[in-house]
N, C-alpha and C positions, 0 to 999 in steps of 0.2 A: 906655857900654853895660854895661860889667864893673860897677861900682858900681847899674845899676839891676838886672841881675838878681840882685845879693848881696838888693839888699833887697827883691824879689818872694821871696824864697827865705825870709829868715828872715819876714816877715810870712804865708806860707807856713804855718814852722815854729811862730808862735805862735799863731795860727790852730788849727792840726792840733791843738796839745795842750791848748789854752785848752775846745776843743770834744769832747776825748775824754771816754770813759766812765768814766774813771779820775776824773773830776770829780765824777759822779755817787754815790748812794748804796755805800760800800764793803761788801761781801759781810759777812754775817752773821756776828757773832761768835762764834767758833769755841774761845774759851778760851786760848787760846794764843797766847801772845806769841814777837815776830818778832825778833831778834836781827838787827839795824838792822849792829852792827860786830862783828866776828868775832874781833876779839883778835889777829890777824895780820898782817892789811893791810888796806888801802883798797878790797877788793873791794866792787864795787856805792856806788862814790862817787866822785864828778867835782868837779873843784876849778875854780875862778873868782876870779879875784885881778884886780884892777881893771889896767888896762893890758897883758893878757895872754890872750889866747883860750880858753873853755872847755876842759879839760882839761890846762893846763898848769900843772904845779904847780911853782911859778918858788921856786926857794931851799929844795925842800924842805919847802920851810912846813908842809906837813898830813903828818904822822909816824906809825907806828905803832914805838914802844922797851917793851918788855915789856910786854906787854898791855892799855898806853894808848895812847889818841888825843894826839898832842900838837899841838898849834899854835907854831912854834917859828921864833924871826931871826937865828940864830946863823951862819949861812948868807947874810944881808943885804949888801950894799953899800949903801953910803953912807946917806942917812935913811931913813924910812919914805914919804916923799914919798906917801902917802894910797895905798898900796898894799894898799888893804882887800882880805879875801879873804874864802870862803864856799866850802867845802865840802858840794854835795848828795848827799843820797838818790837814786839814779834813779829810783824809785817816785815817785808823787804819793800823798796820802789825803786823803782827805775825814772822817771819824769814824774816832777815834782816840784812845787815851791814851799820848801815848811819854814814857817816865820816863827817867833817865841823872842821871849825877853828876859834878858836874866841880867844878875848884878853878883859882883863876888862885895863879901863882907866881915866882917872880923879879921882873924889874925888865921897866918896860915899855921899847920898843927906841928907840932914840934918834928922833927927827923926829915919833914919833905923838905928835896931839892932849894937850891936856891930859883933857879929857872923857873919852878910850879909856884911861885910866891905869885897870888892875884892871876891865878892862870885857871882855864876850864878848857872845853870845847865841846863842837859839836864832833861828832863824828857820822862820816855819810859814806857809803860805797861799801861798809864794810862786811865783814864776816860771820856767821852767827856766833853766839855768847858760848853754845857745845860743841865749836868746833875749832873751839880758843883752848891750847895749851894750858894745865892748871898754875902752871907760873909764868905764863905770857904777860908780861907790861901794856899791849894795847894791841888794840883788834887790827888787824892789817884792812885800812882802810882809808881814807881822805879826812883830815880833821880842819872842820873851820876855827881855829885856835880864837879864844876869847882872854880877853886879858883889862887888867885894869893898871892904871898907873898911880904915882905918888906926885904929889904936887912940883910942877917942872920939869917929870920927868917923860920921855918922848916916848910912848908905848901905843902903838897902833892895836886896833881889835881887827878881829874878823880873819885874819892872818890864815893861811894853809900850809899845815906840815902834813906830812907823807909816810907814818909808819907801814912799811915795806912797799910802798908805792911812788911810782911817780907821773907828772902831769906834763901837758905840754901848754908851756909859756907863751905867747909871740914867735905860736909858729914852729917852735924849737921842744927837742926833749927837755926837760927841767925838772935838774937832779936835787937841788939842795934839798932838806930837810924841813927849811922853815922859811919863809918867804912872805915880809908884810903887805900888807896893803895900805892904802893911803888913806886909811880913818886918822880922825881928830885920837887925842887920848881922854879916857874914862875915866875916873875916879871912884875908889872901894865905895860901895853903897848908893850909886849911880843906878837905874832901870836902863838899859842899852834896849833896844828893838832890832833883832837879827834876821834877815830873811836869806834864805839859799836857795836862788832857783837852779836848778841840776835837770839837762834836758842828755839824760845817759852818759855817754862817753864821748859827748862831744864840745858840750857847754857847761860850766859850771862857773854862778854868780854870785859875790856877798856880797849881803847893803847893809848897810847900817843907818838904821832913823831915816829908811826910806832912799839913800843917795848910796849908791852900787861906788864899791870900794874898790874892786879886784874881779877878776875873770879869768880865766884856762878852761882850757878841755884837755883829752888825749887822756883820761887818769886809767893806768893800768898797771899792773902788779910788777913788784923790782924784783928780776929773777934772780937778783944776787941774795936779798934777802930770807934768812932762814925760815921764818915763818910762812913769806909768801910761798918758796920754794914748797914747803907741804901743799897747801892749796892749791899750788898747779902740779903737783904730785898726783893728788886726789881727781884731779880730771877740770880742774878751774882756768878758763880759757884767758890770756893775760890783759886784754882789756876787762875794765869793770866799767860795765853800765848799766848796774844797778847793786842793792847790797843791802844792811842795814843802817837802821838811826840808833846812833846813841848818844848819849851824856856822859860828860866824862866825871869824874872823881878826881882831883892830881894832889892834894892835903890842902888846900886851899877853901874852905868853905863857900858855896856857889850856892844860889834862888834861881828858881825857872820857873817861868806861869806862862798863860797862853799858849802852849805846846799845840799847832796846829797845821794842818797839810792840806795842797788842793793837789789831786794829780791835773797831768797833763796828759796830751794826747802826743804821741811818738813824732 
């Protein structure tokens, strides 16, 4: 009985925000951008690390040390055993340009992927943090994938993979997973400048240092996917044009500053 009203509760919970107004057209643009991180602390952001309940920010992981964001495992026992994390926005938006700059740095922590070596992202379109399974690997949502490379080696930034979603390319459905863009490569301990203009479900732009990298629209939920499959279980309509912000964690140590949003008008 305990185990079926947890999950009338959060189908509940995904329901309520899947269907709130916060989904809809975001208020007219006002000029002014919205200072997402405040230099100080984690005010207005909820952390979610796979094997640990919304709001618990297990080893520290998500840091603020002089007026950066850090992502950090120094703090760790034993491997990374897929202990992916994701720090949200409480807000959702719909239209929106949020810009921030980050760098990955050090070494990545012992047990993560080889893949997640010099990897982050952003994550946009997505789900809330309490309505993420407690050993869910990543929020079903659009991630603008940030990467850094090794000397000579050919690693684009700004990239979009698609945990249980997918976008439309040139026109077309477009299923793959991960998909570059045509940034220069990065190097560990580089400041990169990100900006993602996202005008709903029908536009979505990365730039990097100011020069737009990559573009799709059409982003809406992969009904093959088991996680999405809950969400549009819970009453979640399969386009997404709007969702949350987050940051991701993947064992790679990551810096974010300037964390800042202007909405747009529909």
């Amino acid at each position: 009985m305990l185990n079926l009203r947890c999950s009338m509760a959060v189908a509940v919970l995904v329901l309520t925000f899947l269907t709130s107004p916060c989904w809809a057209a975001d208020p007219t643009d006002d000029g002014e951008w919205l200072q997402l991180f405040n230099g100080k602390d984690l005010t207005g952001w909820t952390p979610k690390i796979t094997g640990y309940a919304a709001g618990d920010n297990y080893a520290d992981t998500f840091r603020v040390q002089r007026g950066v964001l850090r992502v950090s495992y120094d703090k760790y026992e034993g491997d990374f055993n897929d202990r992916f994390g994701h720090l949200f926005y409480d807000e959702p938006f719909s239209n929106y340009i949020l810009r921030l700059e980050y760098r990955l740095v050090g070494e990545q922590y012992r047990g993560g992927p080889e893949w997640a070596r010099a990897n982050s992202g952003i994550m946009i379109h997505g789900q809330t943090p309490e309505s993420m399974g407690r050993d869910q690997l990543f929020p079903v949502s659009i991630e603008v994938q940030l990467l850094a490379g090794r000397p000579g080696e050919t690693r684009p930034t700004a990239n979009v993979c698609t945990p249980g979603t997918h976008v439309v390319l040139d026109g077309k459905l477009h299923t793959p997973h991960v998909t570059n863009s045509t940034s220069q490569t990065y190097p560990v301990g580089e400041w990169v400048a990100v900006e993602v203009e996202v005008h709903g479900d029908k536009l979505i732009r990365h730039k990097i240092n100011g020069e737009s990298v990559l573009d799709y629209g059409g982003s809406q939920l992969d009904e093959k996917d088991a996680d999405a499959k809950r969400l549009i279980a819970a009453g979640a309509s399969k386009n997404i044009t709007g969702g949350t912000i987050s940051l991701q964690s993947e064992s790679h140590p990551v810096e974010f500053r300037k964390v800042e949003l202007k909405r747009l008008a529909e």
